[in-house]
N, C-alpha and C positions, 0 to 999 in steps of 0.2 A: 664138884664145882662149887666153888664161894662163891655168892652173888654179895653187890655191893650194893646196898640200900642205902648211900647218900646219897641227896639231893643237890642240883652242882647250876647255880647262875652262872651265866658268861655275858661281857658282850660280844657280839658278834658282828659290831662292824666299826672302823676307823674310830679314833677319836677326831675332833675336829667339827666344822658346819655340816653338816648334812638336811636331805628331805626327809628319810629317813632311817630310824635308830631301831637297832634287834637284838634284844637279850634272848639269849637261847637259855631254856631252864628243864630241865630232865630230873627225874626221881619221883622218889614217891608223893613227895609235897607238892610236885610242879602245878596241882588243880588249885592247890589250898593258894600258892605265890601266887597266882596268876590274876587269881579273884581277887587277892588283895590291893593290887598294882593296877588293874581294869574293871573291875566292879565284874556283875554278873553279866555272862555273855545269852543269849539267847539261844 
C-alpha cells in the first residue's frame, strides 16, 4: 500500500456572502497550517 503524505487545503463551502466560511485541510502539515491561519488553540 502507497500512502500519500501531501497535505491538501480546500474550501469547503460556496463562494459568495456567507455567516460562515470552512477550509477543510488534511495531511501531515494540517497542525502546522492551522496555527498559522488561527494562532494557538487551547
Amino acid at each position: 500500500m502507497i500512502l500519500n503524505q501531501d497535505t491538501i487545503v480546500a474550501v469547503a463551502t460556496p463562494s459568495g456572502r456567507g455567516g460562515v466560511g470552512i477550509i477543510r485541510v488534511s495531511g501531515d502539515l494540517c497542525t502546522k497550517i492551522a496555527t498559522a491561519i488561527i494562532g494557538n488553540v487551547p
